[in-house]
C-alpha positions in Angstrom: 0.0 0.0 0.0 1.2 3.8 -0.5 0.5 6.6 1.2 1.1 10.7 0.3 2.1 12.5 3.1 1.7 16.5 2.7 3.1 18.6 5.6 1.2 21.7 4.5 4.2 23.8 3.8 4.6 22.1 0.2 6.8 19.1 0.9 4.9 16.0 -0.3 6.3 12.6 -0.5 4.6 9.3 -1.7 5.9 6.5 0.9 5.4 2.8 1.5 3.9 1.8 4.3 6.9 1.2 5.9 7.9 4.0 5.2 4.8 5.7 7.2 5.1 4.5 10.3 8.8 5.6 10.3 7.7 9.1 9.8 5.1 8.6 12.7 7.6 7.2 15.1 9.6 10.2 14.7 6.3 12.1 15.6 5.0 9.9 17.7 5.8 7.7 20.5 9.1 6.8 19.0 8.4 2.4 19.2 7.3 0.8 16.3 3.6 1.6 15.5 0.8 0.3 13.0 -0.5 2.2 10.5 -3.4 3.5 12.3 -0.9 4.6 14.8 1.4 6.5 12.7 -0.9 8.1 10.6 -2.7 9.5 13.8 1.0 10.9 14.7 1.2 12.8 11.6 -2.2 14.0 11.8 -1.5 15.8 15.0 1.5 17.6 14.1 -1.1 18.9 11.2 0.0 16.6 8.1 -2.3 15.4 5.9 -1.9 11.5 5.1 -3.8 9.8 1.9 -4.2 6.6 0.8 -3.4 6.1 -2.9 -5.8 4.1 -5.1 -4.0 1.5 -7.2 -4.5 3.8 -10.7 -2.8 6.8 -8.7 0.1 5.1 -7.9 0.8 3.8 -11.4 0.2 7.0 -12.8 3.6 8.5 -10.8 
């Protein structure tokens, strides 16, 4: 699965999901986290996290 994680200051990356709950451990509570978990991290430092649909990630 891939995410997009926008930090509202116009940085967005596309990242695994692996790569998602690294960015919310280093928001968060800084153990390893599920998805639910991390993307609830970002959310409360105000990031915006999407889930890509299958034809958005193969139109990068």
């Amino acid at each position: 699965m891939r995410y997009l994680i926008d930090t509202a200051d116009g940085f967005r990356e596309r990242v695994n999901e692996q790569e998602l709950k690294k960015w919310g451990e280093s928001f968060g509570i800084g153990f390893e986290m599920t998805t639910t978990e991390a993307i609830e991290a970002l959310e409360n430092v105000g990031y915006k996290v999407e889930k890509l649909e299958e034809k958005e990630i193969l139109g990068e």
